[in-house]
C-alpha positions in Angstrom: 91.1 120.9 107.2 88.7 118.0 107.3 89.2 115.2 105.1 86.1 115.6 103.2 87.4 119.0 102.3 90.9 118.1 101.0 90.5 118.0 97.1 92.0 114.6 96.9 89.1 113.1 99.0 87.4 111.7 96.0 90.6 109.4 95.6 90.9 108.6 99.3 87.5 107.2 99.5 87.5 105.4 96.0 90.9 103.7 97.6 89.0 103.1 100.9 85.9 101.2 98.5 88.6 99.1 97.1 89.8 97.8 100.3 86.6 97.1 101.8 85.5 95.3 98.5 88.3 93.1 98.1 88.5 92.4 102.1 84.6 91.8 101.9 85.2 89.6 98.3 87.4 87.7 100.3 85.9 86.9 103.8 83.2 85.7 101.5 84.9 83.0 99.3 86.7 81.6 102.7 83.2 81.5 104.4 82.1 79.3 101.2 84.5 77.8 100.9 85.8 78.7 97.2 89.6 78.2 98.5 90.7 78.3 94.5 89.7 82.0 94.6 91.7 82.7 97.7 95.4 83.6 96.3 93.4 85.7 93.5 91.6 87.6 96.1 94.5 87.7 97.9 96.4 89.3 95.7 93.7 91.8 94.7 93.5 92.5 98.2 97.5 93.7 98.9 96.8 95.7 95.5 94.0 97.5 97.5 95.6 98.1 100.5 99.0 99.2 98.9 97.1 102.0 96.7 94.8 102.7 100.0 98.4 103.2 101.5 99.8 105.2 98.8 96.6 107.6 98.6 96.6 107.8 102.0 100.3 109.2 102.4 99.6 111.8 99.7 96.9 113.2 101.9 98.8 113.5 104.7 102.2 115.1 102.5 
């Protein structure tokens, strides 16, 4: 089955948005140079990864 067919794709890619938001959210603020945002941004982005992560493994299960 291809991904786009598994009825939990929906999830998978809103999980997939996240990450690349929040990675994109913070290669910005280091390129200008807001390093106050940076452990926010971090943080939102090991939330986004971890639920990427965790939507990702129910796929596969």
């Amino acid at each position: 089955m291809a991904i786009e067919d598994h009825p939990d794709y929906p999830k998978w890619s809103d999980a997939l948005d996240q990450l690349v938001a929040a990675r994109d959210a913070m290669n910005e603020a280091k390129a200008c140079g807001h390093t106050a945002e940076l452990p926010r941004l971090q943080a939102e982005l090991e939330r986004a990864f971890a639920y990427y992560n965790k939507v990702s493994d129910e796929i596969v299960d």
